[in-house]
C-alpha positions in Angstrom: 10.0 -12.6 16.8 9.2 -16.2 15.9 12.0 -18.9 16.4 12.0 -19.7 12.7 12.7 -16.0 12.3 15.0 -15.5 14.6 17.3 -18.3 13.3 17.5 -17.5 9.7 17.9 -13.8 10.4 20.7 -14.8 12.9 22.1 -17.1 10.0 21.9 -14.1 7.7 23.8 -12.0 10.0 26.7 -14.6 10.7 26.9 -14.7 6.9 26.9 -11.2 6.1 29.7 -10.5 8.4 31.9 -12.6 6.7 30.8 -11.2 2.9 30.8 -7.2 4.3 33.8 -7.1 5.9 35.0 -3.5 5.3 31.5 -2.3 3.9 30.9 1.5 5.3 27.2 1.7 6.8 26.4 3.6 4.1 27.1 0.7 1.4 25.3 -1.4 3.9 22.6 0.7 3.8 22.3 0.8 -0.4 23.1 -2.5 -0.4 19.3 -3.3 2.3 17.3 -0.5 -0.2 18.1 -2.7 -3.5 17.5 -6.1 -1.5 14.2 -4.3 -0.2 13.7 -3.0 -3.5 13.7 -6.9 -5.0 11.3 -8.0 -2.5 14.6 -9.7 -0.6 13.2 -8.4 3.0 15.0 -11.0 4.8 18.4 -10.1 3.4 17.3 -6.4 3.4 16.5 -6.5 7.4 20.1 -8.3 7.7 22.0 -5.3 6.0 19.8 -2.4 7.6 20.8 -4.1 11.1 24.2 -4.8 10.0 24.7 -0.9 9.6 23.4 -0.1 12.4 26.0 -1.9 14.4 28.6 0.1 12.9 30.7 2.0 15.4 31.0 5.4 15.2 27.8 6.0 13.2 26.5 9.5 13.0 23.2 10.5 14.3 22.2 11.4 10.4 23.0 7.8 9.0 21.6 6.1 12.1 18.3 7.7 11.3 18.3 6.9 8.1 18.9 3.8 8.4 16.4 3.4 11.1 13.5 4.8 9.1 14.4 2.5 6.1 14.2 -0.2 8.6 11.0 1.1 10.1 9.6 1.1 6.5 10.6 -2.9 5.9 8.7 -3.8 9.0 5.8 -1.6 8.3 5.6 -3.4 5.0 5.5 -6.7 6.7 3.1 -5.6 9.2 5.6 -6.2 12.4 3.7 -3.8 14.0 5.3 -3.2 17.4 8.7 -3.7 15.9 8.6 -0.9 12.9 7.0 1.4 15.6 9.8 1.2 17.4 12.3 1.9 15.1 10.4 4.8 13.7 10.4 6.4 17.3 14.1 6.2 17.4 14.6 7.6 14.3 11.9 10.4 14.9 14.0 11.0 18.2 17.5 11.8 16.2 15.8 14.3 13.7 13.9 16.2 16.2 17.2 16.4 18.0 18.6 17.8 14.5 16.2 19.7 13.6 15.3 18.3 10.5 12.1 19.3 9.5 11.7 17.6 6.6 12.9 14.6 7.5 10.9 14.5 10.7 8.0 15.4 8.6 8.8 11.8 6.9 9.8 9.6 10.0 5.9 11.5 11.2 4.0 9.9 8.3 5.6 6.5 8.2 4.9 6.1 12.7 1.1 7.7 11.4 0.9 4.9 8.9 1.6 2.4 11.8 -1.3 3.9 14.2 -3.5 3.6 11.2 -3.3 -0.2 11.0 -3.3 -0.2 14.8 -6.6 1.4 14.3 -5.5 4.3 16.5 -7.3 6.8 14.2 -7.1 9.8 16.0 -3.5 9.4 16.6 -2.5 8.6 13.0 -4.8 11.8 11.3 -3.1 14.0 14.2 0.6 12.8 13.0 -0.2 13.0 9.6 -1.9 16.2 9.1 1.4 17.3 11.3 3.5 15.9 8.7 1.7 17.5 6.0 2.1 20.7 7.3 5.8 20.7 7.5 6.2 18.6 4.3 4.3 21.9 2.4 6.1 24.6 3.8 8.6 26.2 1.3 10.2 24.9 0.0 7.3 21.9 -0.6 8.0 18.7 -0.9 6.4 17.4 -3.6 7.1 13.7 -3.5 6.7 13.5 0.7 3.3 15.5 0.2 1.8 12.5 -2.0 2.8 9.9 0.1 1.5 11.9 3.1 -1.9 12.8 1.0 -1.7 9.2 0.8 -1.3 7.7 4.1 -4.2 10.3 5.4 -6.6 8.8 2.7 -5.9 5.1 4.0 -6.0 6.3 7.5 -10.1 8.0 6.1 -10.4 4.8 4.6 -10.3 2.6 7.8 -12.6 4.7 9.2 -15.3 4.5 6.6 -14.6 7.5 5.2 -15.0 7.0 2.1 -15.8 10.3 0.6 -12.7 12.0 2.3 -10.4 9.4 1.3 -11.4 9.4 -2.2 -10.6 12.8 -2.1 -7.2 12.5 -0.5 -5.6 9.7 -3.0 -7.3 12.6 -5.6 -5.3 15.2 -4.3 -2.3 13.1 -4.2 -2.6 11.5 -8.0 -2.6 15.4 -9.2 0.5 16.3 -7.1 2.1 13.8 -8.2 1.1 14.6 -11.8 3.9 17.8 -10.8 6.8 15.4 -10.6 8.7 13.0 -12.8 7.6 10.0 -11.0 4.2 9.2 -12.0 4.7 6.0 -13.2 7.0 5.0 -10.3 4.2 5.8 -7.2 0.8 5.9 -8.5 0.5 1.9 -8.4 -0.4 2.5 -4.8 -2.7 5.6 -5.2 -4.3 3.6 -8.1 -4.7 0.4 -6.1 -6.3 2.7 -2.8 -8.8 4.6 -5.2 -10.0 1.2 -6.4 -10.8 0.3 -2.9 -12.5 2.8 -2.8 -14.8 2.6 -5.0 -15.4 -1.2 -4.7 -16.6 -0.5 -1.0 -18.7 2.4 -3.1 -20.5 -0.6 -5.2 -18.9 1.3 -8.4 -16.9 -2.2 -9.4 -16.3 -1.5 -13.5 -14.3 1.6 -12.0 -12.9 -0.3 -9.0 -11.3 -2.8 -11.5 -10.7 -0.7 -14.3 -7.9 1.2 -11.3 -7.2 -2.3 -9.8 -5.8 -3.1 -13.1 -4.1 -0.4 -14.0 -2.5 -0.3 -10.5 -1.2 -3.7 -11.3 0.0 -3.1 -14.7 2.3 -0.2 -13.2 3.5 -1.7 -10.1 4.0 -4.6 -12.5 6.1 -2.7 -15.0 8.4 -1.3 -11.8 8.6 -5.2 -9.7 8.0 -7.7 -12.2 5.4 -10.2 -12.4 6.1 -12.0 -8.5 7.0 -9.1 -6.3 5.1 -8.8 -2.9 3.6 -5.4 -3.8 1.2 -6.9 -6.1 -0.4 -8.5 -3.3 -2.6 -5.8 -2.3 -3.8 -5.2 -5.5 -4.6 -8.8 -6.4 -6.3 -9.4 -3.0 -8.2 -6.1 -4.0 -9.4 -7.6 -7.9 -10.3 -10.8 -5.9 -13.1 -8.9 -3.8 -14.2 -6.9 -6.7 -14.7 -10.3 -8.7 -16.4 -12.4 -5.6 -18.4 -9.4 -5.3 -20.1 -9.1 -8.6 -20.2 -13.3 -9.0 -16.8 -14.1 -11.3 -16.1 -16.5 -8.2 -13.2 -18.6 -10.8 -11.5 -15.3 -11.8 -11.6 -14.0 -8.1 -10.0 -17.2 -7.0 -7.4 -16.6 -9.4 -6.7 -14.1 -8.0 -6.2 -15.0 -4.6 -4.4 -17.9 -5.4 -1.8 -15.8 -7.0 -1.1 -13.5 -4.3 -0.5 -16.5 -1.5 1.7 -18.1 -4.5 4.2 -15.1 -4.9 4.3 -14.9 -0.8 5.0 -18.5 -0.4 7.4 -17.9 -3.4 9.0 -14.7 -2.3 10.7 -15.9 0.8 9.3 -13.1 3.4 9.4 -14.4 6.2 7.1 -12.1 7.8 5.0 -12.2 5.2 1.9 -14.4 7.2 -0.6 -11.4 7.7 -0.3 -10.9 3.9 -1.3 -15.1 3.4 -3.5 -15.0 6.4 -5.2 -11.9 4.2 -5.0 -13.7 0.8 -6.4 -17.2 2.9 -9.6 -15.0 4.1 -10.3 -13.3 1.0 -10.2 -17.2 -0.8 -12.3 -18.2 1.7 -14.9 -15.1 1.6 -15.0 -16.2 -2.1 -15.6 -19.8 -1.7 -18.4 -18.9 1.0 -20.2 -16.2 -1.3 -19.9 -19.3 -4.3 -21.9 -21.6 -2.3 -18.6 -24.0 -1.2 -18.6 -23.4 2.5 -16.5 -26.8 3.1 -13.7 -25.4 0.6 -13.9 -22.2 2.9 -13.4 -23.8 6.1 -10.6 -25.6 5.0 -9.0 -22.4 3.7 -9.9 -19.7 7.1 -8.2 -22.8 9.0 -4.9 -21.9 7.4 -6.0 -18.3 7.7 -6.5 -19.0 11.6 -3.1 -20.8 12.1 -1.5 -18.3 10.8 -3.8 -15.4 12.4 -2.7 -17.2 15.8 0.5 -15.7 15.5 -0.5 -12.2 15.0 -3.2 -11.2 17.3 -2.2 -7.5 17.7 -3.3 -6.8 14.8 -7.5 -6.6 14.9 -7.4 -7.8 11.0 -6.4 -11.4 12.4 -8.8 -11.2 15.6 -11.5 -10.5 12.8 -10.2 -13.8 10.8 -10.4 -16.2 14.3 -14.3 -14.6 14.3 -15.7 -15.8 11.0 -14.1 -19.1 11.3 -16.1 -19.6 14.2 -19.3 -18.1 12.7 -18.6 -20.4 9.8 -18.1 -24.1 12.2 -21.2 -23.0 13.7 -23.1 -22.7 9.9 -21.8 -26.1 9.0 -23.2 -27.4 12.3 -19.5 -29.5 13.4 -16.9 -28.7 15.6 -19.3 -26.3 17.8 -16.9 -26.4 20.7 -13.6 -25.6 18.5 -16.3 -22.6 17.3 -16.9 -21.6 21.2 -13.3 -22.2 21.7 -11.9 -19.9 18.7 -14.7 -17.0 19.5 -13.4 -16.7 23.1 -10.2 -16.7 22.0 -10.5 -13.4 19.6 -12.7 -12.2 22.6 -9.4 -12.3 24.6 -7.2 -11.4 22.2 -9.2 -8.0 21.6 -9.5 -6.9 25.3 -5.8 -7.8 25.5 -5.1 -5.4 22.6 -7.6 -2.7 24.3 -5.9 -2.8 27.5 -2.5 -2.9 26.3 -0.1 0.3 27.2 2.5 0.8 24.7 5.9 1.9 25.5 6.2 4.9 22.7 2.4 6.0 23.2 3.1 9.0 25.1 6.1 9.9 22.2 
C-alpha cells in the first residue's frame, strides 16, 4: 500500500472511530455497501475494516464482510490484496458449509486469477462455482454473474466465440429475474468488447451505449463504473477514425477518476492514459501520445503485478524509439517491463496452493 494510501485510510479510520462509536458490525457493514455503492471506496474500505475489528464477530459476518471487502479491491485492481481477503473468507464458508456462498467467494477469487492471467486456474474455479450456484435450488442472480466472470476469463484468452456465448447465456438468465436493468450494464459493456475485437463496430457501439445508458441510469453521470465502458466506446471510435469523439471519450473516464476520489483508482487512469495515447498515435500525433503513455508509465510504475501495466512501459518504449529521442530512457523502460515480467513469472504466491 502506497504511503499516500496508507495515511488517508489511517486518517479515515481515526475519524470513523470517533463517528461509529456503538455501530454493530453489521451497520458498519451497510454503512461500507452504500459508500461502495456511491463510488466512496476510500470511506467504504474504512467501514468494511472497521467491522472487522469488531470483537466477538461471528464467523458468518466476518465472511461477509471479507467478501464485500474482497469485491472493493477487486474493483480497484489491488490484486494481491482482494486475493487475500477472498481466501479468508472462502476459508470460513467451507468451514460452514455454505455452499452457496462458497460458490460466490469461488467466482469473485476466479475473477482475480483472470486478471492475473492465471487462466487455467480462474475457468477451473469458475466452472466449480457454477456448478454449485445451479444446483437446486439455482441461483439465478449468482449464475449470471458467474456466466459472466467465465466469459471475461474466455475473453482474455482470445476466445472470442466462447465468450460471446457466455455473456449470451448470462443476458437470458438474467432476462428470469427482476434485475435486468440493475446488472446487464456490465454484460452489455463485455458483449460490446466483443464484438469490437470481432471488427463488428456499429454493433460494438450500439451495446457500448446502451451499457452506458443503464449503468448511467443506476450511478449517475460520474461514477467509476462508467469507466470501462467509456474506455471501451473510445477504442471502437479510434478504431474506425472518429479520433475527436474517441478522445472524448477518454478524457471523460480519467476526469471522473481524478474526480471520484479512489485512491486506488491508478490502473483505471493508467488504462484511460493508454487508450488516449493509442488514439493520438492511430491520428497521426505521436508527440501528443508520448506525453500522454508518460503519465500512463508513472503511474504503470506502481503497479507492475499486473501484465496490463508491464504492456503500457513496452509501447512507450516502442514509441521513444519511433520518434527517434530519448533511445536510452527507451532501452531503459524495455528492460525494465523485461524485469518486471520475469519477476511476475517467478513469483510464488502465498494462497496458490488454496
Amino acid at each position: 500500500m502506497r504511503l499516500k494510501t496508507f495515511v488517508l485510510l489511517l486518517l479515515c479510520l481515526v475519524w470513523l472511530r470517533i463517528s461509529v462509536a456503538g455501530q454493530t458490525p453489521t451497520n458498519l457493514r451497510e454503512l461500507g455497501q452504500r459508500e461502495y455503492l456511491a463510488g466512496h471506496y476510500v470511506e467504504a474500505e474504512s467501514y468494511f475494516r472497521t467491522a472487522l475489528e469488531a470483537a466477538r464477530l461471528v464467523d458468518a459476518d466476518r465472511a461477509g464482510i471479507l467478501s464485500d471487502l474482497g469485491t472493493l479491491l477487486l474493483d480497484e485492481e489491488r490484486l494481491s490484496e482482494a486475493e487475500e481477503a477472498f481466501i479468508k473468507s472462502l476459508a470460513i464458508q467451507k468451514r460452514r458449509g455454505e455452499k452457496r456462498a462458497t460458490a460466490a467467494v469461488l467466482r469473485q477469487l476466479g475473477a482475480v486469477y483472470s486478471i492475473e492471467r492465471r487462466d487455467a486456474e480462474a475457468i477451473a474455479l469458475l466452472n466449480r462455482a457454477l456448478k454449485a450456484a445451479q444446483t437446486p435450488p439455482a441461483s439465478l442472480d449468482l449464475t449470471v454473474e458467474i456466466f459472466n466472470s467465465l466469459g471475461v476469463a474466455y475473453f482474455r484468452k482470445g476466445h472470442f466465440k466462447k465468450a460471446e456465448q457466455l455473456f449470451q447465456q448470462a443476458l437470458q438468465t438474467l432476462a428470469n429475474t427482476r434485475t435486468f436493468d440493475a446488472n446487464a450494464g456490465s454484460l452489455l459493456n463485455n458483449l460490446g468488447a466483443v464484438y469490437c475485437e470481432q471488427r463488428k463496430y456499429p454493433l460494438a457501439e450500439e451495446w457500448l451505449i446502451r451499457s452506458l445508458m443503464l449503468t448511467t441510469a443506476q450511478f449517475g453521470p460520474a461514477h467509476p463504473a462508467l469507466t470501462d465502458t467509456l474506455d471501451g466506446l473510445g477504442v471502437v471510435y479510434t478504431r474506425i477514425g472518429r479520433y475527436a469523439d474517441a478522445e472524448a471519450q477518454f478524457q471523460r473516464a480519467i476526469t471522473i477518476l481524478e474526480q471520484s476520489g479512489l485512491i486506488q483508482s491508478d490502473v483505471r487512469i493508467a488504462r484511460a492514459y493508454k487508450g488516449l495515447a493509442d488514439s493520438y498515435i492511430s491520428a497521426g500525433r505521436k508527440a501528443e501520445a508520448a506525453i500522454v503513455l508518460e503519465r500512463a508509465v508513472l503511474v504503470a510504475r506502481r503497479n507492475l503485478t499486473s501484465p496490463e501495466m508491464i504492456t503500457i512501459l513496452e509501447e512507450y518504449s516502442r514509441l521513444l524509439v519511433v520518434l527517434g529521442k530519448a533511445l536510452d530512457e527507451a532501452k531503459e523502460v524495455r528492460s525494465e517491463a523485461q524485469r518486471a515480467r520475469v519477476i511476475m513469472a517467478n513469483t510464488v504466491r502465498a494462497y496458490d496452493k488454496n
